[in-house]
C-alpha positions in Angstrom: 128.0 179.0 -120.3 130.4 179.4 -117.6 128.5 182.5 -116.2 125.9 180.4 -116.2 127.3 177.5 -114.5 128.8 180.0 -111.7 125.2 181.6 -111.6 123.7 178.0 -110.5 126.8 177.0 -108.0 126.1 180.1 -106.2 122.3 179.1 -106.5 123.1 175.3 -104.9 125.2 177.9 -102.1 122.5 179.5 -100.9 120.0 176.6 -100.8 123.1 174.8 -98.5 123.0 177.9 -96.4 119.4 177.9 -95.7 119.1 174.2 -95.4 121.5 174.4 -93.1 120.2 177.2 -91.0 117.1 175.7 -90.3 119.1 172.2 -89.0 121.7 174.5 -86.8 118.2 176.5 -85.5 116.4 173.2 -84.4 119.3 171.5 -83.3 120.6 174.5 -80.6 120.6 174.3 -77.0 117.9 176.8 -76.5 118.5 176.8 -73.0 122.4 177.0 -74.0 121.4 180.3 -76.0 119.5 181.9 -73.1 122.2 181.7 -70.8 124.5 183.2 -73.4 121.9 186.2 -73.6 121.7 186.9 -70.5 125.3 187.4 -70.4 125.1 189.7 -73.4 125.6 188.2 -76.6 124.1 190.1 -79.0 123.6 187.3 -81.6 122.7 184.8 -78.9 119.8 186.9 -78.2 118.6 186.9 -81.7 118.6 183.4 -82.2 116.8 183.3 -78.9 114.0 185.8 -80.3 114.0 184.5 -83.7 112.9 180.7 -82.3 110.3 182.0 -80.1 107.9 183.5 -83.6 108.4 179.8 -85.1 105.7 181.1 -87.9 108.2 183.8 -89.2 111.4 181.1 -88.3 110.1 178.9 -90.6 108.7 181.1 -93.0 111.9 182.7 -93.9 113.9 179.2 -94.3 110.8 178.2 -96.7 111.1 181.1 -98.6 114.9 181.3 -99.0 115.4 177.1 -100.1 112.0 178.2 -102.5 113.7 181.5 -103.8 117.1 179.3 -105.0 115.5 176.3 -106.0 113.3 178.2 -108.2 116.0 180.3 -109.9 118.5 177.4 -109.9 116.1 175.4 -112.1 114.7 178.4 -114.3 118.3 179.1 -115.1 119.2 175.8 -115.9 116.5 175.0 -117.8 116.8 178.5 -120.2 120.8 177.9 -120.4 121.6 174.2 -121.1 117.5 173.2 -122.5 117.3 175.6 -125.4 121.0 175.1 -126.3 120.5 171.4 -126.6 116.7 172.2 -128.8 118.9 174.7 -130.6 121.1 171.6 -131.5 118.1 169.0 -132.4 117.5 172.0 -134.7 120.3 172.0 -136.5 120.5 168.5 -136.9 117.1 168.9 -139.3 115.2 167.0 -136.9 111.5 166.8 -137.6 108.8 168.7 -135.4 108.1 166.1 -133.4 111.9 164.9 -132.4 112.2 168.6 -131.5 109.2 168.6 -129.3 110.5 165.1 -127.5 114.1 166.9 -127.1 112.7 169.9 -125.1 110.7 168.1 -122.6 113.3 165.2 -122.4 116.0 168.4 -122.0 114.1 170.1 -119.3 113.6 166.7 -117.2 117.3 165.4 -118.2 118.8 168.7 -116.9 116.3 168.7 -113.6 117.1 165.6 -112.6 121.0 166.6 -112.6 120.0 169.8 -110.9 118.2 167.9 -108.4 120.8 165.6 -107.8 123.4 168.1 -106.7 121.1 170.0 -105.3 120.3 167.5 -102.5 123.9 166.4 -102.0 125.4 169.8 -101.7 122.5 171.7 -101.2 120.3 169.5 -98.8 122.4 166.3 -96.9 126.1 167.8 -96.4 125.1 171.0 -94.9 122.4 169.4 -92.8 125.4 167.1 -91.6 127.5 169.8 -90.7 124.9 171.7 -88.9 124.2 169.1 -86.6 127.5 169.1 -85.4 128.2 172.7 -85.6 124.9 173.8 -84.6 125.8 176.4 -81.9 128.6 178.5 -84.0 126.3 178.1 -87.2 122.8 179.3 -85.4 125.3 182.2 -84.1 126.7 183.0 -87.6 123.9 183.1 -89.8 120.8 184.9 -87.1 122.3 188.3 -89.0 121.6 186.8 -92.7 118.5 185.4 -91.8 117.6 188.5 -89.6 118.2 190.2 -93.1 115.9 188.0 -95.1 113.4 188.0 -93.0 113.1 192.0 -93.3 113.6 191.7 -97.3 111.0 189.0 -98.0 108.4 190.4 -95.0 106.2 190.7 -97.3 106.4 186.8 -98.6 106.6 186.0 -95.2 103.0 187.5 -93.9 101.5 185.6 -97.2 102.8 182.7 -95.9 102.2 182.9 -92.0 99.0 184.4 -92.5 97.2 181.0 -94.0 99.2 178.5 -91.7 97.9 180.2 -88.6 94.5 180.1 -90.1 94.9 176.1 -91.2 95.9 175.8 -87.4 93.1 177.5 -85.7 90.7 174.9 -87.9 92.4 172.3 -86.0 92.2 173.8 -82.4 96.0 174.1 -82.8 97.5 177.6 -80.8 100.4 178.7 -83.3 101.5 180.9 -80.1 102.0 177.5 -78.0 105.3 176.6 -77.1 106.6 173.1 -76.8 106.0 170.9 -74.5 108.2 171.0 -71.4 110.3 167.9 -71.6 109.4 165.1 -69.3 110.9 162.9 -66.5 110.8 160.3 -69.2 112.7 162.1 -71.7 115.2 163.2 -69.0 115.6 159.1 -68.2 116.1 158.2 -71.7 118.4 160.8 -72.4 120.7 159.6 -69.2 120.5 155.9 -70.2 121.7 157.2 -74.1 124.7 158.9 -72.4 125.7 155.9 -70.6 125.6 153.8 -73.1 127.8 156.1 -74.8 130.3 156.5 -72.3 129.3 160.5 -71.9 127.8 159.7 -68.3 129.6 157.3 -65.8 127.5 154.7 -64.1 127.5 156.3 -60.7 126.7 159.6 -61.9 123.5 157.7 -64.4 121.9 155.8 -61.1 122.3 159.3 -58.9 121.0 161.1 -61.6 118.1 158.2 -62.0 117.6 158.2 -58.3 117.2 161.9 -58.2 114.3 161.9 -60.9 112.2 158.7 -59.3 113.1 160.2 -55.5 109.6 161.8 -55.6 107.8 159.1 -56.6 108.5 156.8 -53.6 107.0 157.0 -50.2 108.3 156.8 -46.5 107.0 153.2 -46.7 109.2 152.3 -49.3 112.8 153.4 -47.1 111.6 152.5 -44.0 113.6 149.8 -41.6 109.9 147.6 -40.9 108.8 147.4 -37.3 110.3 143.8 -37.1 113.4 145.1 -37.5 113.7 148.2 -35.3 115.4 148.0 -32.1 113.3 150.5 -29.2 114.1 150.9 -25.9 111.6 150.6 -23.2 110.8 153.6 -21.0 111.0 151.9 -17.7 114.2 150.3 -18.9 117.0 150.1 -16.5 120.8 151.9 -16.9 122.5 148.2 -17.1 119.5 147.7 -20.0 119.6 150.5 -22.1 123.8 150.5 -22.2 123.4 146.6 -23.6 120.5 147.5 -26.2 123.0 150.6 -27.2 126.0 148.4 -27.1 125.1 145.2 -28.6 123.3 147.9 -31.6 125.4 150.5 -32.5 123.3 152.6 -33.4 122.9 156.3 -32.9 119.5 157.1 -31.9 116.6 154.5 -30.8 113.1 154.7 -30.2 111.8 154.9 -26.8 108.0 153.2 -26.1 105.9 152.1 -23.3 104.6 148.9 -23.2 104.6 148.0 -26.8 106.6 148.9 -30.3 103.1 151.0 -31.5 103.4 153.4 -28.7 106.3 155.2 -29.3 107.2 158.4 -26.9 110.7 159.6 -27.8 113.9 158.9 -29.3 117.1 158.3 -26.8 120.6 160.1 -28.5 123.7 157.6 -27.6 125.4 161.1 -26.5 122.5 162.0 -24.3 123.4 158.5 -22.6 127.6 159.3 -23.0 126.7 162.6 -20.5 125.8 160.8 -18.0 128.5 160.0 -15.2 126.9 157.6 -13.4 123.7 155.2 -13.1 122.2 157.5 -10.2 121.7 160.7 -12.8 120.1 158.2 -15.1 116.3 159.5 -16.1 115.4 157.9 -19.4 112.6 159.6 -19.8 114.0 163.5 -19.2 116.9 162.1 -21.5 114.6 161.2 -24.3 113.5 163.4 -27.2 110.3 163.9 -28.8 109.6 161.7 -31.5 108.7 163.2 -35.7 105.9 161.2 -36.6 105.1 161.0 -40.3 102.5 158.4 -42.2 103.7 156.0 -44.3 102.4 157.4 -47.7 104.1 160.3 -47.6 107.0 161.2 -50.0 110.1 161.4 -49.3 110.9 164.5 -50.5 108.5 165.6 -48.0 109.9 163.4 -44.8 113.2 165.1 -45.5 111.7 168.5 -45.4 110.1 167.3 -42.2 113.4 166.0 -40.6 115.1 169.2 -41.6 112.3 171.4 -40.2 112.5 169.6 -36.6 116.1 169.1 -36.6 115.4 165.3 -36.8 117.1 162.6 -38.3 114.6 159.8 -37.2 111.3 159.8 -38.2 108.9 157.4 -36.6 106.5 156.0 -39.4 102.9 155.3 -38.5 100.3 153.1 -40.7 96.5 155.0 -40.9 95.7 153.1 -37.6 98.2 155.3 -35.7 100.5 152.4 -35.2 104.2 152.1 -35.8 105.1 150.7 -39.4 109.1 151.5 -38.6 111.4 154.0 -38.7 113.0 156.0 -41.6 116.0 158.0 -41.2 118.2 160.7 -43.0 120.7 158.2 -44.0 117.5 155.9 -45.4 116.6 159.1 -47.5 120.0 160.0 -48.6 121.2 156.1 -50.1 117.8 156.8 -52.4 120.3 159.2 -54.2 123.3 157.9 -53.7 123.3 154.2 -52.7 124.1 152.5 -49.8 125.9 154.4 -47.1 128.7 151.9 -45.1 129.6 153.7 -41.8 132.9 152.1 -39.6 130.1 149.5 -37.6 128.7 148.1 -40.9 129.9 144.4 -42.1 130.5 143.3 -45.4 128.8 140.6 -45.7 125.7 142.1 -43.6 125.7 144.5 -46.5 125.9 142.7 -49.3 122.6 140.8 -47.7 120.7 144.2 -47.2 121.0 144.5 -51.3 118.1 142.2 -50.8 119.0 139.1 -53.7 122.8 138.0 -54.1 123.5 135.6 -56.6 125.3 132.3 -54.9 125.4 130.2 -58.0 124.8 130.0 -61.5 121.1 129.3 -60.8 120.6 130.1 -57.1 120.2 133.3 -55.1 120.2 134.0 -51.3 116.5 136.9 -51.1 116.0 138.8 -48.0 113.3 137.5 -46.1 111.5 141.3 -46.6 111.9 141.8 -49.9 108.5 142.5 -51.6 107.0 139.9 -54.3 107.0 142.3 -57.4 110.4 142.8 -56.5 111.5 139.2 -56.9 109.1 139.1 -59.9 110.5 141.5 -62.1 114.1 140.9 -61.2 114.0 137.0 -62.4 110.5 137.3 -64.3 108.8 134.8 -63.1 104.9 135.3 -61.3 104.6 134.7 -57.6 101.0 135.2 -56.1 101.4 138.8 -55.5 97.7 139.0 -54.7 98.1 136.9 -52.0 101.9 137.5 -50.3 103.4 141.2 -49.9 106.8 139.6 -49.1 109.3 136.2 -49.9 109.0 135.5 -46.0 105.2 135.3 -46.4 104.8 133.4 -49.6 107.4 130.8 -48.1 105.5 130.6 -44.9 102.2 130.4 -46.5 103.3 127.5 -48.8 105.1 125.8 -45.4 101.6 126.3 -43.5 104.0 127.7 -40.2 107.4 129.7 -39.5 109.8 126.5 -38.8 111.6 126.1 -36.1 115.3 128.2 -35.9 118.2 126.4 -37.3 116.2 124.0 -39.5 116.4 124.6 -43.3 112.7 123.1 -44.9 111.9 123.6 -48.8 109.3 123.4 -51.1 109.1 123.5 -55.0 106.9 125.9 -56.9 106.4 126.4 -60.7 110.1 125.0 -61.4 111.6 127.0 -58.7 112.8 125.6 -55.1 112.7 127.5 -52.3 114.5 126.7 -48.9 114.7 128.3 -45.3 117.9 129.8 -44.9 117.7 132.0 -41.7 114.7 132.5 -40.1 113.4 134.3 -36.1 110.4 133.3 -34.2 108.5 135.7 -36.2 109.8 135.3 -39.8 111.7 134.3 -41.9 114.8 136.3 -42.6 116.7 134.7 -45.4 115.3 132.5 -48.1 117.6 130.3 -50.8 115.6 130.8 -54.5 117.1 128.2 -56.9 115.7 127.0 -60.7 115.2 123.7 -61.0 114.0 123.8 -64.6 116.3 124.3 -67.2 113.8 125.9 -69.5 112.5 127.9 -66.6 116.4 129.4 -66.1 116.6 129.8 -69.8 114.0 131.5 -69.9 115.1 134.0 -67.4 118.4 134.4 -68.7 117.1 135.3 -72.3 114.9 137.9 -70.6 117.3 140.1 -68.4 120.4 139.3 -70.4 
């Protein structure tokens, strides 16, 4: 009995080791193991080989958790089964109690078996090798390296049909996985935040840095409205205000109108100049880096740092100026917005487009888009009809009112009022719920 009993615990041993073989396998860095490789570790390099023929990976697992299961039970059932027939029998039990005893014996014992089979055999080592899975996928590649040589032959019985069963479906057994997607990538940043692994900065640049491809120069650009040029017959006295009053580094020199743009002017260009009578504007300028609005940004910075530019002058498919988009534009895509010495707190805290004033009101950017203020509060402006909040508010005012007045409307529970606006536009706009259900239903929505 005890032999026996040693014979099955050794048994339940090796189905643990298996079981957990397979778990540590699938669970590895693969990439992780490579790199290891490369470096030259031996049993790195196995693991490495042995996960790249998944037929013979699995194979061998199969037949190692089959080869103890099926001796664990025949030994049990021959050992503790017959004993406790053997007992029925000498308890001058009729035929038929004998009969019952056997089969109730043989499930009786499997269910035990089974039962400490999947605890110690199945569950705990699976747990283990989840948390262990690069020092246990390093220490048992030999073993399993071992039984896959032993049991070859088992193994090409059972390879052999599941790569035929495969190629019925149109399946290639040869395929690798999948590569793993941008989506995948984003879900797997936003787990380790939650966690704590990853830092919010580092999740947003990290964010940024995956979506960076999928936006275009028209999304970063400063809009025409908003770009301060220089004009090319403008005088010393001029240019030195516009420069002054701006401060900004570089500025986009046209003739006659925004649209025709024919250089850029460099504040040092202007700082080399000793006095008005060496002024040239035009020999001082630079020639402009046009690039159309669709294109990515991934691309405008490669155009940038192939003409040693750091403005680009963004046209629309009529050839005329849409804005400007710069290096600093492109670089607060990846890592937010960039305050230089000249920028003002509360200027900045207005470029983030909506800033909550209240419990129920915000303060929008006049050119922030529609979708934009959609999705952030859920709610359905006409986005068929208005690109921006300065549009929708002048469309539903009929005109752009006059500067320093402050009209409003109401629309579908919300109100809307004129907080800053120019001759041409509006340039701030005051959002507030004035339905209580409309704000509850917001606040269950986004928080």
């Amino acid at each position: 009995m005890p032999l026996q009993l040693l014979v099955i615990f050794i048994l339940i041993l090796l189905n643990a080791f298996f079981a957990a073989s397979e778990i540590a396998l699938l669970s590895v860095n693969e990439t992780k193991m490579k790199k290891m490789a490369e470096k030259g570790n031996k049993k790195a390099r196995y693991v490495v080989k042995f996960l790249e023929n998944s037929s013979k990976f699995l194979s061998t697992i199969q037949v190692g958790v089959t080869f103890s299961g099926f001796l664990s039970s025949a030994v049990a059932a021959d050992s503790f089964a017959t004993r406790i027939v053997e007992f029925v029998k000498a308890q001058n039990a009729s035929p038929a109690i004998v009969n019952v005893s056997r089969t109730a014996s043989v499930i009786i014992i499997t269910f035990i078996l089974s039962y400490f089979t999947l605890v110690f055999g199945e569950l705990v080592p699976k747990r283990i090798a989840m948390n262990k899975s690069e020092k246990l996928a390093l220490f048992v590649i030999g073993p399993l390296r071992a039984t896959a040589f032993v049991f070859s032959p088992f193994i090409k019985i059972l390879t052999w049909p599941v790569i035929g069963v495969l190629r019925l479906f149109n399946i290639n057994p040869n395929n690798e996985e999948e590569e793993v997607t941008e989506e995948e990538i984003l879900l797997l940043v936003n787990e380790g935040q939650e966690q704590g692994v990853i830092g919010d900065e580092e999740s947003t640049m990290i964010s940024n840095v995956l979506l960076w491809n999928d936006k275009t120069a028209s999304d970063i650009m400063t809009h025409r409205t908003e770009v301060v040029g220089i004009r090319a017959d403008s005088s010393y006295e001029t240019v030195m205000k516009i420069v002054t009053n701006a401060r900004f580094s570089r500025f986009p020199v046209y003739e006659d109108r925004i649209d025709n743009i024919v250089g850029v002017i460099h504040i040092k260009d202007l700082l080399n100049i000793k006095n008005e009578s060496e002024f040239d504007l035009v020999k001082l300028m630079r020639a402009p880096c046009f690039v159309p609005e669709s294109q990515r940004i991934d691309e405008v910075f490669k155009t940038l740092k192939n003409t040693k530019n750091h403005m680009a002058i963004v046209v629309d498919e009529y050839g005329g100026t849409a804005g400007i988009a710069t290096m600093e534009d492109i670089l607060e895509e990846l890592v937010g917005n960039i305050m230089d010495e000249y920028d003002d707190e509360e200027e900045a805290e207005y470029d983030r487009q909506i800033v909550a004033i209240g419990d129920n009101s915000y303060i929008i950017e006049g050119l922030t888009e529609l979708d934009v203020v959609n999705e952030e509060f859920n709610i359905n402006l006409p986005v068929e009809e208005y690109d921006t909040i300065s549009g929708f508010v002048i469309g539903n005012l009929g005109s752009i009112p006059d500067e320093n007045t402050h009209p409003s409307f109401e629309y579908e529970g919300l109100r809307f009022t004129v907080e800053g606006n120019n001759e041409k536009r509006i340039t701030l706009v005051k959002m507030e719920f004035i339905e209580d259900t409309a704000y509850d239903d917001f606040k269950q929505e986004d928080f």
